[in-house]
C-alpha positions in Angstrom: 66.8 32.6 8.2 64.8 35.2 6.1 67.4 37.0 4.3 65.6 39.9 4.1 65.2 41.1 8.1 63.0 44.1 8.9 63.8 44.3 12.7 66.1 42.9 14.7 65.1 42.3 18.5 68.3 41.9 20.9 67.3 40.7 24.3 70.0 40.6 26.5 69.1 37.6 29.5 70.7 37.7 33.0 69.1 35.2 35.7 65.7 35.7 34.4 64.7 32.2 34.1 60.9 32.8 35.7 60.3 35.6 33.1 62.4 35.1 29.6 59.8 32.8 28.1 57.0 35.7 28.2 59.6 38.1 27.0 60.6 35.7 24.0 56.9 34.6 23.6 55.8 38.4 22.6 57.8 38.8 20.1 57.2 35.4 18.7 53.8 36.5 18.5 54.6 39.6 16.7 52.3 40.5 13.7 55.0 41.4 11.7 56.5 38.1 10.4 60.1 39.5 9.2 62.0 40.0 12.1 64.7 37.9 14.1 65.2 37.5 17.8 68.7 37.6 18.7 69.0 36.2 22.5 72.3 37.6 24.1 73.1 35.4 27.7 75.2 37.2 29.5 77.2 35.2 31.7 73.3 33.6 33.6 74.3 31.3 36.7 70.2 30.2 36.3 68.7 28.2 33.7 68.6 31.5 31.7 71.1 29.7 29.0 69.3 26.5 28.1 66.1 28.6 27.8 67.8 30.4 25.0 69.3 27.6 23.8 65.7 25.6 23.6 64.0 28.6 21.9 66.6 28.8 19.5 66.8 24.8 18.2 62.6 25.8 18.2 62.7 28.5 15.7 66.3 28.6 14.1 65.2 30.5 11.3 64.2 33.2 13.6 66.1 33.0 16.6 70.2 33.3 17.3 71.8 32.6 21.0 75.1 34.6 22.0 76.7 33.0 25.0 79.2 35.7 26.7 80.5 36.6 30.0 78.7 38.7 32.6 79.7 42.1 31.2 76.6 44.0 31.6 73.3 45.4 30.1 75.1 47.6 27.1 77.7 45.4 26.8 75.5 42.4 26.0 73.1 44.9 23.6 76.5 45.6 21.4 76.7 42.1 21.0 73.4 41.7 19.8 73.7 45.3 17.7 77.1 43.2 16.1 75.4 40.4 15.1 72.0 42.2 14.1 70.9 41.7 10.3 67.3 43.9 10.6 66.9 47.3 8.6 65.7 47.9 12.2 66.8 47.1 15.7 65.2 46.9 19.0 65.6 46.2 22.2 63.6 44.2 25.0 64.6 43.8 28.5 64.3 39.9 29.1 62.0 40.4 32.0 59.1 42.9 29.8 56.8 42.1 26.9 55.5 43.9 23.9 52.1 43.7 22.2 51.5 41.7 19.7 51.2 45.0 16.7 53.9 46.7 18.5 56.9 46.2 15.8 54.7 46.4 12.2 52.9 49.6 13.6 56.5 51.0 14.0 58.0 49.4 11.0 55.5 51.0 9.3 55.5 54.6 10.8 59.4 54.3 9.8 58.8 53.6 6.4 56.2 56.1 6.1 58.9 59.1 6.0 62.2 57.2 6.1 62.3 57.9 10.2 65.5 57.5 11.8 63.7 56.6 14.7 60.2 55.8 15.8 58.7 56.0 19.7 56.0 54.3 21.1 54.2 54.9 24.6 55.1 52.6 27.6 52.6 50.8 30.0 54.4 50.3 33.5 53.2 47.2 35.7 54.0 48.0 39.4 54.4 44.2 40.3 54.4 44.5 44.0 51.4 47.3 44.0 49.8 44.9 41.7 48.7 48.4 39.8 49.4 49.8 35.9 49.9 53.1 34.5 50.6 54.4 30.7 53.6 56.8 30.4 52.6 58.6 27.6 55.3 59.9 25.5 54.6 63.0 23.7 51.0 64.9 24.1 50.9 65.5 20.8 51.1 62.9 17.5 53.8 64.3 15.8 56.7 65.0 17.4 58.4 68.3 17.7 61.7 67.5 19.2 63.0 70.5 20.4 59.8 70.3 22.8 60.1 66.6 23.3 63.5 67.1 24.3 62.4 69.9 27.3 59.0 68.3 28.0 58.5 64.7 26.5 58.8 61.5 28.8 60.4 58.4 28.1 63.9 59.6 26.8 66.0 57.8 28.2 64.5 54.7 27.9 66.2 51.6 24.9 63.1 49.8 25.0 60.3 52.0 23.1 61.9 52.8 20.2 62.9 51.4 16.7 66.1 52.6 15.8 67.5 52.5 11.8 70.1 50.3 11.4 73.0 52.9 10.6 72.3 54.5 14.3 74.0 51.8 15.8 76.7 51.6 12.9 77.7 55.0 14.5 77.3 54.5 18.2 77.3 52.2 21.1 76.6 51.7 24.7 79.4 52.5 27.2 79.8 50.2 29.7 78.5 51.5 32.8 75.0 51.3 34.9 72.6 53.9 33.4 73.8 53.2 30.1 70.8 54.4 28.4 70.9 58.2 30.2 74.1 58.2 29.2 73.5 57.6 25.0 69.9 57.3 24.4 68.9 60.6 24.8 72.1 61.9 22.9 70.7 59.9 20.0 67.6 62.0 20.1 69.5 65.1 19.4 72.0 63.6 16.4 69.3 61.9 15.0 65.9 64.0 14.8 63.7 62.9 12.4 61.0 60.8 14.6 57.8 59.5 13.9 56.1 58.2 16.6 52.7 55.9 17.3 50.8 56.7 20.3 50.0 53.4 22.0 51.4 51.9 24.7 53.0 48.8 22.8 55.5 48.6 25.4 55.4 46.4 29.0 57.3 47.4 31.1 56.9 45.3 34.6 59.0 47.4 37.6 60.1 44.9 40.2 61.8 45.2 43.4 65.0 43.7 44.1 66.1 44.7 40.0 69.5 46.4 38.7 67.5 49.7 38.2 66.0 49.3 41.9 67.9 47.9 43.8 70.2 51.3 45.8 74.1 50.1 45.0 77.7 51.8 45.2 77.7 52.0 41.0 74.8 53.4 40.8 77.0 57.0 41.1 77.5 56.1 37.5 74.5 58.1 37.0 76.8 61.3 37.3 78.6 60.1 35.1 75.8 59.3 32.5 74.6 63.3 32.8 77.7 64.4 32.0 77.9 62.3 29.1 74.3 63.3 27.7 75.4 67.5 28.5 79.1 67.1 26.8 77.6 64.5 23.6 74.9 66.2 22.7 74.0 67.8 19.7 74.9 71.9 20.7 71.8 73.0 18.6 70.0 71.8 21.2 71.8 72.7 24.5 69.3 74.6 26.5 66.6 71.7 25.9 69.4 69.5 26.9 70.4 71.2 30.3 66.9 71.6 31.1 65.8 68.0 30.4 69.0 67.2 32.8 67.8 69.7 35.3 63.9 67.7 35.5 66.2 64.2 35.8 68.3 65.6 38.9 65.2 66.9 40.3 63.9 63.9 40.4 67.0 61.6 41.6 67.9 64.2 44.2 64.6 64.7 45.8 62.6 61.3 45.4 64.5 58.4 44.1 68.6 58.5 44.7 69.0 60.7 47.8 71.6 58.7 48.9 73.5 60.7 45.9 72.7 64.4 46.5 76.0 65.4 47.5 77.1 63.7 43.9 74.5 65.6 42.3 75.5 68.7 43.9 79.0 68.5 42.5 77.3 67.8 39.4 74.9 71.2 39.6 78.1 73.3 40.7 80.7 71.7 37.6 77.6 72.8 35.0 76.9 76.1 36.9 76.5 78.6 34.2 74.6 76.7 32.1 71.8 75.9 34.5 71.4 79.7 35.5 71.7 81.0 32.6 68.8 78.1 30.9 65.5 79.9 29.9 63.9 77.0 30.7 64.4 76.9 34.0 64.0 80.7 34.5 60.3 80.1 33.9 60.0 76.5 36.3 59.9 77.7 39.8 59.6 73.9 40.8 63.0 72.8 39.3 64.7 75.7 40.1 64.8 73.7 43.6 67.9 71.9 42.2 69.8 75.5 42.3 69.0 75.9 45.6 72.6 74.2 46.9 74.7 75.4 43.5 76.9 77.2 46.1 77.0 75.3 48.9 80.1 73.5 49.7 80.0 69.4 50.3 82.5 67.2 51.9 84.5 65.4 48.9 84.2 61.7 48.3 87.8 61.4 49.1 88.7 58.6 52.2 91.5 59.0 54.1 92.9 55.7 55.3 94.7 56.3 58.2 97.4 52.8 59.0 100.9 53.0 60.9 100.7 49.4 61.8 101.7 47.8 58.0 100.2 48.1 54.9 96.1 49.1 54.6 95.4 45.2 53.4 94.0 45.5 49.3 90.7 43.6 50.3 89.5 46.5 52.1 90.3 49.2 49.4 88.1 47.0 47.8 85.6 46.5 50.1 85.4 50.6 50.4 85.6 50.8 46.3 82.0 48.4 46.1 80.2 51.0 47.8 82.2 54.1 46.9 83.9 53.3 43.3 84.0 56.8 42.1 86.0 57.5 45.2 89.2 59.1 45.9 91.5 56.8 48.0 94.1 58.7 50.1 96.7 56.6 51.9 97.6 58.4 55.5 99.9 55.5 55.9 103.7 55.5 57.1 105.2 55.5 53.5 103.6 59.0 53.1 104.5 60.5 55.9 106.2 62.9 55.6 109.1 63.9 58.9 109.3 67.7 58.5 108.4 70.8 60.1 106.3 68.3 63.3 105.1 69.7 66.3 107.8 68.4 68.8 105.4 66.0 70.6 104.7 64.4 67.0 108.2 64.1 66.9 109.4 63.1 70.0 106.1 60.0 69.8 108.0 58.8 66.4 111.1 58.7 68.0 109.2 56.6 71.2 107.3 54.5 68.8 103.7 55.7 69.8 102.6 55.0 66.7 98.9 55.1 66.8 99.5 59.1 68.1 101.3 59.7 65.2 99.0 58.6 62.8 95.9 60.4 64.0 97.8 63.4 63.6 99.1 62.5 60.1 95.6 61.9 59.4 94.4 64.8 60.6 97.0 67.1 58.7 95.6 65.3 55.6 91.9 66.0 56.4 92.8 69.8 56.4 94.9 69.8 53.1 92.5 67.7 51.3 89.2 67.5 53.0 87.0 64.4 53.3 86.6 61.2 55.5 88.7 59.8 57.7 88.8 55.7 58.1 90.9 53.7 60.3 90.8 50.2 59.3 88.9 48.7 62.2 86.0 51.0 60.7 83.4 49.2 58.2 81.1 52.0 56.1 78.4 51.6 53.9 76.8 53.8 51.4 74.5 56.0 54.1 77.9 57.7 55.0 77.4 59.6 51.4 74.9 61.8 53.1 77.2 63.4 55.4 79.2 65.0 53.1 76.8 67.8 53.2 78.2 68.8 56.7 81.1 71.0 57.1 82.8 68.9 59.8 81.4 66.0 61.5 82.2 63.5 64.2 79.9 60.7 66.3 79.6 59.4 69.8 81.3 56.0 70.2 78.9 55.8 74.0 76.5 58.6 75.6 80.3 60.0 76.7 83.1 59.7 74.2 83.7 60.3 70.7 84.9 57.7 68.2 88.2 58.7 65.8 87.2 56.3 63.7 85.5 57.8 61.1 85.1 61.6 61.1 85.0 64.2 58.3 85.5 67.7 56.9 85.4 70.3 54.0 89.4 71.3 53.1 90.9 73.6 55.0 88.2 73.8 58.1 88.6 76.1 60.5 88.0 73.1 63.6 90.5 71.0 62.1 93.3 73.7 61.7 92.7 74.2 65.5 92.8 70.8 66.6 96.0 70.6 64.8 97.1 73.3 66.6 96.1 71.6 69.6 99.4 69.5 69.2 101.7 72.0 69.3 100.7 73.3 72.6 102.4 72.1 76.2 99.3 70.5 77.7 98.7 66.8 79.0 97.5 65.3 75.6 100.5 66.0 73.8 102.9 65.1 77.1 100.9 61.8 77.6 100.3 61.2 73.8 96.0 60.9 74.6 94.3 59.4 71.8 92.8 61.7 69.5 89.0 61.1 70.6 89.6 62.5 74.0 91.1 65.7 72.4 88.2 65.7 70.0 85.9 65.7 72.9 87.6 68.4 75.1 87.8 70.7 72.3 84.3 70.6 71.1 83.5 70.4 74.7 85.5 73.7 75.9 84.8 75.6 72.8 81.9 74.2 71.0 79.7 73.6 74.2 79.4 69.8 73.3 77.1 67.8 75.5 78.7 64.3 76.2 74.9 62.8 76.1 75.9 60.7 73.3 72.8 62.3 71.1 72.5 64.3 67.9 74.1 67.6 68.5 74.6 70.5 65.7 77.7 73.3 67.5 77.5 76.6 66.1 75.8 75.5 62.9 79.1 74.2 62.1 79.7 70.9 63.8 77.8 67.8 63.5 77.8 65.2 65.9 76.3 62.2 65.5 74.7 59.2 67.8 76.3 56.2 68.4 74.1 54.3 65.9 75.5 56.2 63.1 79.4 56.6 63.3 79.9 53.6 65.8 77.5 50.6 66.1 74.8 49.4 63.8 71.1 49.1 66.0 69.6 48.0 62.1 67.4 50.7 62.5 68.6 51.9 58.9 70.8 54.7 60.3 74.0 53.5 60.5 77.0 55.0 58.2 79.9 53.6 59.4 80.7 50.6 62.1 83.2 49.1 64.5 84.3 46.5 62.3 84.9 42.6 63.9 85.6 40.0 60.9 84.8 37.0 63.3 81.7 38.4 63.7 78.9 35.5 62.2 76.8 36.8 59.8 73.5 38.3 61.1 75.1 39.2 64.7 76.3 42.8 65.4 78.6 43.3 68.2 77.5 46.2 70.6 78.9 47.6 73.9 76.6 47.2 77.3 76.4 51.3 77.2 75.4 51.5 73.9 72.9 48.5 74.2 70.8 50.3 77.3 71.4 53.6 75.8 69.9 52.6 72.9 66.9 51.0 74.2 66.4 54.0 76.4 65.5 56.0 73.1 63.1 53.7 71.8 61.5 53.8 74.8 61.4 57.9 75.0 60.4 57.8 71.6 57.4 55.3 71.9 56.0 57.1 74.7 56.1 60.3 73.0 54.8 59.1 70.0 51.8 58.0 72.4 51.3 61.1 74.4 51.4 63.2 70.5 48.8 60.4 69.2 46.7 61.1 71.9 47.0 64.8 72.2 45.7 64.6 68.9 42.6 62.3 69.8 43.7 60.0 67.9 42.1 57.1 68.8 42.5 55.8 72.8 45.3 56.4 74.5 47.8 54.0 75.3 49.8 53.5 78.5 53.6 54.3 78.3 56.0 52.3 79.0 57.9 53.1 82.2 61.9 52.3 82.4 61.9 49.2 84.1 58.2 48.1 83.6 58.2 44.6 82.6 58.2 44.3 78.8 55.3 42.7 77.1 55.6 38.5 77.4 56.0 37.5 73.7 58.7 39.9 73.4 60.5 38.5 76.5 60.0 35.4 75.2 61.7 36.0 72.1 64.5 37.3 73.8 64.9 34.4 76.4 64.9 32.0 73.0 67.6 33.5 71.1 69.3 33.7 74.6 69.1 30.0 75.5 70.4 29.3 71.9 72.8 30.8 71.8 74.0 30.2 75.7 76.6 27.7 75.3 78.3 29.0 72.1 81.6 30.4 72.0 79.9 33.7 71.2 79.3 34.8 74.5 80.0 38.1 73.6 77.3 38.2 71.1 74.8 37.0 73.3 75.6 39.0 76.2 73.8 42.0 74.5 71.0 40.6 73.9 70.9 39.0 78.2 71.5 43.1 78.9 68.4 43.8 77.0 66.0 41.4 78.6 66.7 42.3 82.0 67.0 46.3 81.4 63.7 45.9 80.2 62.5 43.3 83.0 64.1 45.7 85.5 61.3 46.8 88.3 
């Protein structure tokens, strides 16, 4: 090994057996001769290892292999930064390339005035589109960073930059998704002296299916990152800073992470001043979008696990923490009840043992004090329910009549929740009968919210949301669903679905198909096409289908399953 190292390239490799030779081959074929490649495996379940291993008894005066547990992108670059020997370091993602010039041109442009750190321009390949664009990084060939900071592109990114060795004596990544949002850019404000070369040395191929695409639970770890880049920074350059936050969110909250807008929200709202007071975006009509919801109020990410019947098991705390890890977790269970000051039919249904009325009420009482979700553990959500927290109080149709209590939400202290918990003090047949609290839902939104029990979409007094069945109750995998009726000997693939919901359901494709039609040709465009008529017979192939999953399925023991799909074929074969 050359003992005197110019750069230092850390490529951390994860499971990218079909790309990591490309990766490893660019830098072998690097016009700048004194560098070393150190390969850091994370933990790779592929062939990822021996790759690295291979490349390594190859060229062991150039290359080094860490072998580590799965810990994660930074986590496997502060490896590498550990063991790095360069003047320089760099980083390449294992499933990119550089060009051949890229590290002598910015060796070089270091050198030239003892940079701390040197930026190059980065080509994107859009794999799937099978297109390429070049991100350029600054419009200008010097950079001025205060400007860069407020207006440059390609901050955040590891990858196009050469870094001086003592940077990463001083700093490393946290571990966390998004690590480079959260440092990289703080670097840029510690550290300004930056040269840069304007070509687009760097590759970087965007895949689908990756880490950075691919819409996950941890991915809130982005909040996290932004408040890491606003509190770290250098304070010289804070209004730069808040407005190069303010273009991120922008652009997370209206095109990429939607999913996350009531995070982002909270975000906006905790950093309040700063972004109305920023002279930057004074002047940027378009970003001052992002202010647009600084005061409005959002549903916390707190989940209220309602459970009389024993302990809430830990697997599915666990199962809620995947999609929701920055979440609050609120147990509504019999060890924090607490016996005082009930309504006497509370009281007197403790003393009975009607268990299941008690704990809708407990979990109710803790919905107003606290605000959130409600859960009951038969309930399975997924990370869609995020975007109701930007309702004040919302509930869903179980069928086209009645109202699930399994999932339901609300800002603290609402005024519809305070009343339905007056509801249980009152002498009236719920309370003397114990009725489960979906029926007292109903009748209340019903009697003084004009609900319509259609099962459909339905906003009350701008106040109350109420969802379809396909959101809060059943998932129809049309990409709706928030939250389901959970069965865990349910085969993988299968959903379980009542009869009502099934023709209701199909119903509303139907009414949407043949609106979509008459709209198409109001419009002229094109020919018209025939609606469908309830109980027309349904085109063959699709009837076919049906009867073939049908007849598979016909002498399983998950008659159950099935059944929905029989209810389908003849409410649409119906004449």
């Amino acid at each position: 090994m050359n003992e005197h190292i110019k750069v230092s390239v850390i490529i951390p490799v994860y499971n990218v057996e079909n790309y990591l030779e490309k990766a490893v081959d660019s830098v072998l074929a690097q016009t700048l001769k004194d560098l070393e490649i150190i390969l850091v495996d994370d933990g790779s379940s592929d062939a990822s290892g021996k790759i690295c291993d291979t490349y390594a008894q190859n060229a062991p005066d150039k290359i080094r292999v860490i072998h580590k547990k799965n810990d994660g992108l930074g986590m496997a670059r502060n490896s590498g930064i550990e063991l790095a020997k360069g003047e320089y370091i760099a980083f390449l993602d294992s499933d990119d390339e550089v060009h051949a010039d890229m590290y002598k041109a910015m060796y070089e442009k270091a050198k030239e005035e003892d940079f701390d750190m040197v930026f190059c321009d980065v080509e994107i390949i859009y794999v799937a589109e099978q297109r390429k664009t070049v991100v350029e990084t600054y419009p200008e060939s010097r950079i001025d960073v205060p400007d860069y900071i407020a207006h440059g592109n390609n901050i955040t990114y590891s990858v196009n930059k050469l870094y001086k060795r003592k940077i990463w004596q001083e700093n490393r990544y946290e571990k966390m998704l998004f690590e480079d949002i959260a440092l990289i850019p703080c670097l840029v404000t510690k550290y300004p002296h930056i040269g840069y070369v304007k070509k687009p040395f760097y590759q970087y191929y965007r895949r689908p299916n990756t880490i950075s695409t691919t819409v996950t639970g941890e991915m809130v770890d982005i909040i996290r990152a932004f408040r890491s880049f606003l509190d770290n920074s250098n304070p010289s350059y804070k209004d730069e800073v808040v407005y190069c936050t303010a273009k991120q969110l922008y652009w997370n909250m209206y095109q990429s992470r939607t999913l996350f807008g009531a995070d982002f929200v909270s975000l906006i709202q905790k950093y309040k001043k700063d972004f109305l007071l920023n002279p930057y975006l004074e002047k940027d009509k378009k970003m001052q979008k992002i202010l647009d919801c600084i005061d409005e109020d959002v549903i916390p990410e707190t989940f209220i696990l309602a459970n009389f019947h024993g302990d809430i098991p830990a697997s599915y705390e666990e199962m809620l923490k995947e999609h929701f890890p920055a979440a609050n977790i609120v147990l509504a269970d019999a060890h924090a009840f607490k016996k005082t000051s009930l309504p006497t039919s509370v009281q007197t249904a403790l003393e009975e043992g009607k268990t299941e009325y008690v704990e809708e009420y407990y979990a109710l009482l803790t919905l107003y004090e606290q605000g959130g979700i409600v859960l009951f553990p038969y309930m399975k959500a997924n990370l869609r329910l995020k975007m109701l927290r930007f309702n004040k109080v919302f509930f869903g149709f179980e069928d086209e009549e009645n109202l699930t209590a399994g999932c339901f939400g609300a800002q603290k202290g609402d005024y519809v929740i305070q009343a339905l918990l007056d509801t249980y003090r009152e002498e009236h047949i719920y309370n003397q009968a114990f009725l489960p609290l979906k029926e007292r839902i109903r009748d209340f939104l019903i009697l003084y919210f004009n609900l319509n029990p259609n099962g459909k979409n339905q906003l009350l007094k701008n106040h109350v949301r109420v969802y379809l069945p396909s959101i809060l109750s059943y998932d129809m995998k049309d990409e709706e669903n928030c939250c389901k009726i959970w069965q865990k000997d349910i085969p993988e693939g299968f959903e379980l679905v009542s009869e009502h919901v099934l023709k209701m359901w199909s119903k509303r494709i139907l009414d949407n198909w043949n609106l979509y039609k008459k709209e198409k040709a109001a419009a002229g465009k094109g020919q018209a096409i025939s609606t469908i008529q309830e109980g027309r017979t349904f085109p063959t192939n699709v009837e076919e289908q049906i009867q073939k999953v049908v007849e598979t399925y016909e002498n399983s023991t998950c008659w159950k399953l099935t059944k929905p799909l029989r209810i389908l074929g003849e409410f649409l074969k119906k004449s």
